[in-house]
MARVO-652365 format. One record per residue (C-alpha): residue number from 1; x negated, y negated, z. Coordinates in nm, 4 decimals, padded with zeros to 6 digits. Each point is the difference from the previous one (the first is absolute). Example, Ala and Ser with C-alpha at 12.3 -4.5 7.8 and 13.67 -1.06 7.14 Angstrom:
NODE:seq:px:py:pz
NODE:1:-01.2300:00.4500:00.7800
NODE:2:-00.1370:-00.3440:-00.0660
END
This chain:
NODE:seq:px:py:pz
NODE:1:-00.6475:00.2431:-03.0797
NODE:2:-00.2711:00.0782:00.2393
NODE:3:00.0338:00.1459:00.3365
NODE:4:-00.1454:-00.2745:00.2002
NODE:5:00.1473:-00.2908:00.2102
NODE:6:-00.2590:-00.3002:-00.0069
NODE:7:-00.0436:-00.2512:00.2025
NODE:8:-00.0877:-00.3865:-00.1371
NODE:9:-00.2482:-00.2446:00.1009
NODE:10:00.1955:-00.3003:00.0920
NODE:11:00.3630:-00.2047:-00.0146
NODE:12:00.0526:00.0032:-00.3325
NODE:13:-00.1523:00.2656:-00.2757
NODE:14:-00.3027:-00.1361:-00.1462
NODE:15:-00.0484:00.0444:-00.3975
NODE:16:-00.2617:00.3247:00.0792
NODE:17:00.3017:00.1211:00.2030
NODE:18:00.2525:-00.0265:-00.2514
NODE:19:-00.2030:00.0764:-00.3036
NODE:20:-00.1303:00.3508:00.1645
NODE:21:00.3646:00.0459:00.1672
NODE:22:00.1871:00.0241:-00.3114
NODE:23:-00.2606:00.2299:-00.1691
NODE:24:-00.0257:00.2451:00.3138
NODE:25:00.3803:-00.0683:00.0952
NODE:26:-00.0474:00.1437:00.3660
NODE:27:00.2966:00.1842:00.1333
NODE:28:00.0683:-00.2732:00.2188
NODE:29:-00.1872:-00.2769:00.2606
NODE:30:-00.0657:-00.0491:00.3388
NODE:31:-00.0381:-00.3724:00.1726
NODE:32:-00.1710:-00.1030:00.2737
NODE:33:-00.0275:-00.3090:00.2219
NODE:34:-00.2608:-00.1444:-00.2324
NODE:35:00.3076:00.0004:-00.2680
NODE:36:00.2593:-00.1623:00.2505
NODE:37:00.0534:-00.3802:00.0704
NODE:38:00.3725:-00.0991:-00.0531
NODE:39:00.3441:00.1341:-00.1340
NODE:40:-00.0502:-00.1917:-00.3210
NODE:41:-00.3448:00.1445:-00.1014
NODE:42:00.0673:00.3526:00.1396
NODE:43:00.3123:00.0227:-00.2340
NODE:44:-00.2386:-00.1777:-00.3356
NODE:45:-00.2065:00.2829:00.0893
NODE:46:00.2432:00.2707:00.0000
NODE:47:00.1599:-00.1340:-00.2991
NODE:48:-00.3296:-00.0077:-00.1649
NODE:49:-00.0823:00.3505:00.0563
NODE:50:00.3245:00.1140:-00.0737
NODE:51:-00.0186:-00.1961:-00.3432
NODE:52:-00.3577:00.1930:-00.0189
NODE:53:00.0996:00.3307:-00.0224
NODE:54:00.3484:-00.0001:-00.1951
NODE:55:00.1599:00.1728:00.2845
NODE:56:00.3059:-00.1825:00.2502
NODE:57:-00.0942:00.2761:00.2406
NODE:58:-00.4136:-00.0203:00.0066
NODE:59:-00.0178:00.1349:00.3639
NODE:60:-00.1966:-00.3190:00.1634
NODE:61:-00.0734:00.0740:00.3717
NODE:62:-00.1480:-00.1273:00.2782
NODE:63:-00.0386:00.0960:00.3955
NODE:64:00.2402:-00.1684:00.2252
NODE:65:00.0263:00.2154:00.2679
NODE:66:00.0274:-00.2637:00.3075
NODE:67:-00.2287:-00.0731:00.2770
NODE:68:-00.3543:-00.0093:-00.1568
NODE:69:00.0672:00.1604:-00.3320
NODE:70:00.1571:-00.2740:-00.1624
NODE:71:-00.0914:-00.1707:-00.2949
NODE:72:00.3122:-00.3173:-00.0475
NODE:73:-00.0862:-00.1770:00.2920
NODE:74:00.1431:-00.2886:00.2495
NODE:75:00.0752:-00.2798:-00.0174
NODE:76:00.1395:00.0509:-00.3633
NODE:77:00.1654:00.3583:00.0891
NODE:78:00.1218:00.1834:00.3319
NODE:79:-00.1930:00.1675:00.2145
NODE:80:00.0969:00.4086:00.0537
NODE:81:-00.0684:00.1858:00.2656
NODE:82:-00.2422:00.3538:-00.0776
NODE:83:00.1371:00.3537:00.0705
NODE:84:-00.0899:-00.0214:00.4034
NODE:85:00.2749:-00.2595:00.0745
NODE:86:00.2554:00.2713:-00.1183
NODE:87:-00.1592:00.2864:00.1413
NODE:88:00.0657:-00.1736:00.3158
NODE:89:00.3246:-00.0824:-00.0390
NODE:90:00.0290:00.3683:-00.0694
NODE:91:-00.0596:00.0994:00.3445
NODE:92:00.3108:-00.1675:00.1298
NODE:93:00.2267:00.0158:-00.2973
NODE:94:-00.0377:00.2386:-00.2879
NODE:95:00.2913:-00.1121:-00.2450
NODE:96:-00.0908:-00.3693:00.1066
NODE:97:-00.3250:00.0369:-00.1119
NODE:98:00.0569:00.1721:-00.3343
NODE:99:00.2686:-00.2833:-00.0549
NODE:100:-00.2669:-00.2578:00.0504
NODE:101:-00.2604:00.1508:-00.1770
NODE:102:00.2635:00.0282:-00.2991
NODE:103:00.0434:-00.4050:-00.0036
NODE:104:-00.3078:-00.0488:00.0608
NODE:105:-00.0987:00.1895:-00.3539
NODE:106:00.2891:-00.1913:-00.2010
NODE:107:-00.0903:-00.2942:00.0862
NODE:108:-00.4029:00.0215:-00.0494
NODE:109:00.1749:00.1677:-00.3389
NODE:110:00.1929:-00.3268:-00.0672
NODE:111:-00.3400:-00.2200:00.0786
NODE:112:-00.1822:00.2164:-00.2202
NODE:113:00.2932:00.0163:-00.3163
NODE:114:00.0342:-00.4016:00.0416
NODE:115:-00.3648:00.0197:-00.1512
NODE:116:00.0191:00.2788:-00.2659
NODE:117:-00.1241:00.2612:00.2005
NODE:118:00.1668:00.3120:-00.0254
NODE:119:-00.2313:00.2972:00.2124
NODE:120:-00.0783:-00.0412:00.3465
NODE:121:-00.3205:00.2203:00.1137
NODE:122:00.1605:00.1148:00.3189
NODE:123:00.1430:00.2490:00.2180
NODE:124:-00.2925:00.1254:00.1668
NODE:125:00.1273:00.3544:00.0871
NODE:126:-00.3226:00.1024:00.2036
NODE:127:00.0431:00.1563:00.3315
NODE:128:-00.2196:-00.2083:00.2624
NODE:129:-00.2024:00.2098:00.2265
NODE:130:-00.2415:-00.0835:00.3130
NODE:131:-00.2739:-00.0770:-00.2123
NODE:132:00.1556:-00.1428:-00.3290
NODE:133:-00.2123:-00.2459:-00.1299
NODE:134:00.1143:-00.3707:00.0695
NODE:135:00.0242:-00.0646:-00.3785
NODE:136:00.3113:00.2316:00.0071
NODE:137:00.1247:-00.0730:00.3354
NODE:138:00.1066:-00.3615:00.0341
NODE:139:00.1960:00.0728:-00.3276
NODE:140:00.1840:00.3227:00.0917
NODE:141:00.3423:00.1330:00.0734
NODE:142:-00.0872:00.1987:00.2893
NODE:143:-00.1140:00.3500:00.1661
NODE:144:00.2883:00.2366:-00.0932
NODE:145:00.0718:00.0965:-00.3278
NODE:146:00.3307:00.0115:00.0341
NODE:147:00.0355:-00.3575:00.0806
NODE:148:-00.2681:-00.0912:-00.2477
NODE:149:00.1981:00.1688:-00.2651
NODE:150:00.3495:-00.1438:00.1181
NODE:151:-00.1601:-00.4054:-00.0391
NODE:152:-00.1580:00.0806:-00.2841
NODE:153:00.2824:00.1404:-00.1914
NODE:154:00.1696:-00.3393:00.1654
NODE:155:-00.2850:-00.2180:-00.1816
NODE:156:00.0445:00.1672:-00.3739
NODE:157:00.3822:-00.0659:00.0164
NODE:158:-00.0276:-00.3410:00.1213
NODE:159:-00.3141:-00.1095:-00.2406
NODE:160:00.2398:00.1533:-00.3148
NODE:161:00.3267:-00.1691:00.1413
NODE:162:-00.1943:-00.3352:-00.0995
NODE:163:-00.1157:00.1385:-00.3372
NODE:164:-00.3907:00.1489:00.1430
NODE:165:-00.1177:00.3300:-00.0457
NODE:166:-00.1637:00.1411:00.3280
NODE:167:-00.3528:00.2218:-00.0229
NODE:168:-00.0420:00.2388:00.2478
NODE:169:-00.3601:00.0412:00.1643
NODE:170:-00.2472:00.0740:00.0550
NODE:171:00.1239:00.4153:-00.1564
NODE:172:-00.1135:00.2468:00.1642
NODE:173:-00.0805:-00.1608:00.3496
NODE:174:-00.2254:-00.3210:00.1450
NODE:175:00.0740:00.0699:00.3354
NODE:176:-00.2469:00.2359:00.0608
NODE:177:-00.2914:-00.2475:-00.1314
NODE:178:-00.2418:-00.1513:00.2786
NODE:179:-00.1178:-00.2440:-00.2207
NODE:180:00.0698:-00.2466:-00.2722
NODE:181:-00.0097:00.0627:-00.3651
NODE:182:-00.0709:-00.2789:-00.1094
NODE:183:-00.3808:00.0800:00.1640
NODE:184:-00.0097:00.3556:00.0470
NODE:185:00.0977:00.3316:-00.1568
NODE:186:00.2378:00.1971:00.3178
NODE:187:-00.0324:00.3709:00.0396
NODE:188:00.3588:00.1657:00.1713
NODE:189:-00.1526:00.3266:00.1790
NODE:190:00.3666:00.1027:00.1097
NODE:191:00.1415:00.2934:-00.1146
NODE:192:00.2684:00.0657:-00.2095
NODE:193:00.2563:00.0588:00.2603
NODE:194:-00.0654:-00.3134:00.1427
NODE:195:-00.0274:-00.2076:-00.2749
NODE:196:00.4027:00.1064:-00.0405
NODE:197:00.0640:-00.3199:00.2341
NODE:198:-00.1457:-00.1956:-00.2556
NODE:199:00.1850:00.0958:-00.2980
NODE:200:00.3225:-00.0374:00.1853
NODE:201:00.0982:-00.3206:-00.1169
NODE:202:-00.1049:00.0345:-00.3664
NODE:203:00.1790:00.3076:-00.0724
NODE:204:00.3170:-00.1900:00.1686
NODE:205:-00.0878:-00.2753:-00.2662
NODE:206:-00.0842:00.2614:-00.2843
NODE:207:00.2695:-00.2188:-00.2465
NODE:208:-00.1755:-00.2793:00.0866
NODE:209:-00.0690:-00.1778:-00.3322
NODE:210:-00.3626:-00.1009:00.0249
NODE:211:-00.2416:00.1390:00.2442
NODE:212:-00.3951:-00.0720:00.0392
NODE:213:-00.2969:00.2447:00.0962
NODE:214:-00.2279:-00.0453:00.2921
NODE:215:-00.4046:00.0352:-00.0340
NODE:216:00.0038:00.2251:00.2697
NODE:217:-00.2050:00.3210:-00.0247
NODE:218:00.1842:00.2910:00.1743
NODE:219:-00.1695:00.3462:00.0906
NODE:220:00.2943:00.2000:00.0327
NODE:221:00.0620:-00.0070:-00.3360
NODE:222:-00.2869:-00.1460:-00.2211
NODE:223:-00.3304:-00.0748:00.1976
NODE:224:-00.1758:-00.1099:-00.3206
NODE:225:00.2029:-00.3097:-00.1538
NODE:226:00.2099:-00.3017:00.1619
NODE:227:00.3942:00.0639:-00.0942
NODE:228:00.0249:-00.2602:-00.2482
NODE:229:-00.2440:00.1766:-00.1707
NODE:230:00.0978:00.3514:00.0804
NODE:231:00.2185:00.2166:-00.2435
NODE:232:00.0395:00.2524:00.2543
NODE:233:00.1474:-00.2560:00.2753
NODE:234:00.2009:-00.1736:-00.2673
NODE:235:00.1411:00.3078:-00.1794
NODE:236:00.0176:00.2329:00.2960
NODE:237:00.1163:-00.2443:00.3069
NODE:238:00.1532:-00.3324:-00.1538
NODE:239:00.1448:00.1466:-00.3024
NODE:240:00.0373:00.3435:00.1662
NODE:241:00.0738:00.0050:00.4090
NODE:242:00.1484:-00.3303:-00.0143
NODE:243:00.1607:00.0435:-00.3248
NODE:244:-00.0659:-00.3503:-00.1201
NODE:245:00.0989:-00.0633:-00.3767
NODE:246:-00.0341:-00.3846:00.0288
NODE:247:-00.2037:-00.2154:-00.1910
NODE:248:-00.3829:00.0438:00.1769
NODE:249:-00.2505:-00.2743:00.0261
NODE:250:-00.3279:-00.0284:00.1701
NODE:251:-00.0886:-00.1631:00.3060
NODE:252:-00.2435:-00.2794:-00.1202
NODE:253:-00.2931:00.1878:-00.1838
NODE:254:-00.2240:-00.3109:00.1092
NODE:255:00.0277:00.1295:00.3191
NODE:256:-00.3360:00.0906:00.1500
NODE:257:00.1010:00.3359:00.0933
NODE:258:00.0078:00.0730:-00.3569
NODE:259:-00.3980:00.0575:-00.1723
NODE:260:-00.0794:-00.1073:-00.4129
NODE:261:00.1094:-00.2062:-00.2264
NODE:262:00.3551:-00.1308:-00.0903
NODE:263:00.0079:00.2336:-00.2872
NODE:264:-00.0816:00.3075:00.1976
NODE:265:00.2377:-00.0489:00.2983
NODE:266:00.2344:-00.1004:-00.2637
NODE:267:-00.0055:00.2760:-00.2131
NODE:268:-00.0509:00.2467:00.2882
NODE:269:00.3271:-00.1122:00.1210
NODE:270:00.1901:00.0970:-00.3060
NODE:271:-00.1920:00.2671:-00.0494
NODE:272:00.1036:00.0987:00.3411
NODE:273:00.3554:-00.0357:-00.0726
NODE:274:00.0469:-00.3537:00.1072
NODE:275:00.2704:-00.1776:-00.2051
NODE:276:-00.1327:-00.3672:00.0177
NODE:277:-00.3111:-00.1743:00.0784
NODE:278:-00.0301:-00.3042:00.2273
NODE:279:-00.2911:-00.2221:-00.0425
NODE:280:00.0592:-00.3168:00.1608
NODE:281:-00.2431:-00.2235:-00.0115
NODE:282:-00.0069:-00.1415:-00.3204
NODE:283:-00.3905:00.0624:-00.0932
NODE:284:00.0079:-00.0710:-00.4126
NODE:285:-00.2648:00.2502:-00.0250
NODE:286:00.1351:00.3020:00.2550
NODE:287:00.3348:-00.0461:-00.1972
NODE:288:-00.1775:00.0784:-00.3225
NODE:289:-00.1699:00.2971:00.1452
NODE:290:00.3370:00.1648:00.1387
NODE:291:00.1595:-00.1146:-00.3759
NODE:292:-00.2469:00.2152:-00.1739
NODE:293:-00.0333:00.2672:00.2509
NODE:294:00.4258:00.0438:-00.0732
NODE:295:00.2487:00.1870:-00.2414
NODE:296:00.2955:-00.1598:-00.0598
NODE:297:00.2799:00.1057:00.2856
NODE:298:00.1197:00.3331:-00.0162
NODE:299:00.3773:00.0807:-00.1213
NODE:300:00.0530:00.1293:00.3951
NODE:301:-00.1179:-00.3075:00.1586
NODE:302:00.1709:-00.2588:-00.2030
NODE:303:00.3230:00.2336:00.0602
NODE:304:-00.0671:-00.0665:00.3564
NODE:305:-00.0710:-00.3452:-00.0520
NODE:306:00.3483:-00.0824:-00.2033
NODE:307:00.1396:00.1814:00.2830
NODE:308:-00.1088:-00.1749:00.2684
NODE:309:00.0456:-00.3673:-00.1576
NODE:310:00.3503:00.0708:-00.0856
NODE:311:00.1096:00.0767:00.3831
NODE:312:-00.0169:-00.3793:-00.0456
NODE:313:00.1007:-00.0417:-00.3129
NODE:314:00.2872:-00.3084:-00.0685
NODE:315:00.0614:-00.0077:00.4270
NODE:316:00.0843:-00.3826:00.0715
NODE:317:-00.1552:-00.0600:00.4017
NODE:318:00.3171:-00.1366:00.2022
NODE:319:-00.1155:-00.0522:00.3306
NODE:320:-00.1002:-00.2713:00.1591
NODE:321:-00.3105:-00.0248:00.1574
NODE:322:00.0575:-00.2244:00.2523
NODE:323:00.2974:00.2034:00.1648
NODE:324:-00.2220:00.3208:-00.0362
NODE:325:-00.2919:-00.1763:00.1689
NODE:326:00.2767:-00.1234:00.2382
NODE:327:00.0881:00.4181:00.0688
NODE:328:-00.2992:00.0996:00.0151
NODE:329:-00.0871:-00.2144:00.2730
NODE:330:00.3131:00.0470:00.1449
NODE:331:-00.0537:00.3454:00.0520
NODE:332:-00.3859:-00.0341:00.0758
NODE:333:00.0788:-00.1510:00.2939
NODE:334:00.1840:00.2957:00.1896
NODE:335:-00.3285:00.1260:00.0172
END
């Protein structure tokens, strides 16, 4: 197995896809909205990759978040509300609004395990400041950690109660970034001390299952290299300060904050001490590049792969989504 989650073209696997799929047999896959129409052809698809790979729990994931980041869209699925709406609530009512974050997470979990989905690429557990780029803050849960750290623990138990593993992102910190990733490389000039705030929330979430890196470059502790690619921020901060022994994935390494080819960022990453790749766009010959760039996974990282699958493993979803839609809003509305 290779450490890499791909990405596919379209909305079903073409025969390139599934000829180089089986041969490279990825870790796991990542869809997008160019891979969702309906129930019925998300679940072939699922099924299909599942079939792929020889494995019942393939980690398949995708980003419904709510608000913007979401790729199942109306009319065919609900519409979710992004992190703000429950920061709000917040204000007014504390245990309210961790309740109705909660629901909120089961039942995007339910939407998502109707299809064959299993991992959900949320909470974001980055502390908003003044300046926080808007690509982080119209997603997140807020300006304290505490409170950040509270809803996201919320969001992990109610994404597993329907059968979802949560990731927790972006490790060590967005909130400091003033500009996008997906367009620029951010440098963090705050100092250690400061950047405590920040890693707040993720070592409250340090038995989080699955957690992904940021391409953030911070001074305080490694001016030369972004964290994904930085052994000293993964080994010394994630791993170390915040005590993280989850499975670790990359932010996208398409990302334009991120210079060379798929192969280097790819193998920088592990090299780093990254535990997965994610490469998500689905580019036959960028996959092929990070295929022959990789080992096979390490004996540690498939340990913390098995580990975090089977926090799911065999757990039948019960709720309903309607009544926890119905709660949520319920409690949404004492705000």
């Amino acid at each position: 197995m290779k450490p890499v989650i791909f990405g596919l073209s379209g909305l079903a696997l073409t025969a390139d896809e599934r000829a180089f799929f089986i041969e490279a047999d990825p870790l796991g896959y990542i869809l997008f909205g160019r891979n969702v129409a309906d129930r019925a052809q998300m679940r072939a698809l699922t099924d299909a990759l599942r079939a792929l790979s020889g494995r019942d729990d393939v980690p398949i994931l995708i980003d419904q978040e709510g608000g913007r980041v979401a790729r199942m869209k109306a009319p065919e699925w609900p519409e979710f509300p992004a992190g703000p709406v429950f920061d709000a609530l917040y204000d007014k009512a504390p245990i309210s609004a961790i309740e109705a974050v909660r629901v909120n997470a089961e039942a995007i979990g339910l939407m998502l395990a109707e299809v064959g989905i299993n991992v959900d690429c949320m909470p974001l557990l980055d502390v908003v400041q003044p300046d926080t780029t808007e690509a982080i803050s119209i997603r997140a849960l807020g300006r304290e950690p505490l409170r950040v750290a509270a809803m996201g623990r919320a969001i992990v138990e109610g994404l597993a109660r329907a059968g979802v593993v949560g990731v927790v992102k972006h490790m060590p910190g967005h909130g400091r970034a003033q500009v996008d990733t997906h367009h620029h490389l951010p440098t963090v000039t705050a100092t250690a001390e400061e950047l405590e705030i920040d890693l707040h929330p993720f070592r409250a979430l340090k038995d989080a299952p699955m957690g992904m890196t940021s391409h953030i470059v911070f001074d305080a502790w490694d001016p030369a290299q972004p964290a994904t690619l930085s052994s000293i921020v993964i080994d010394r901060v994630i791993r170390g300060a915040i005590g993280f022994d989850g499975l670790l994935m990359t932010d996208d390494i398409d990302m334009k904050a991120l210079s060379g080819t798929a192969g280097d960022k790819a193998a920088g990453a592990i090299a780093a001490g990254c535990d997965v790749v994610l490469d998500c766009w689905g580019r036959m010959d960028e996959m092929h590049d990070i295929v022959a760039r990789l080992d096979d996974i390490s004996a540690l990282s498939r340990t913390r792969l098995d580990r975090a699958m089977a926090t799911v493993a065999g757990r039948a979803p019960e709720g309903d989504m309607a009544e926890l839609i119905a709660k949520r809003d319920a409690l949404l509305s004492l705000a």
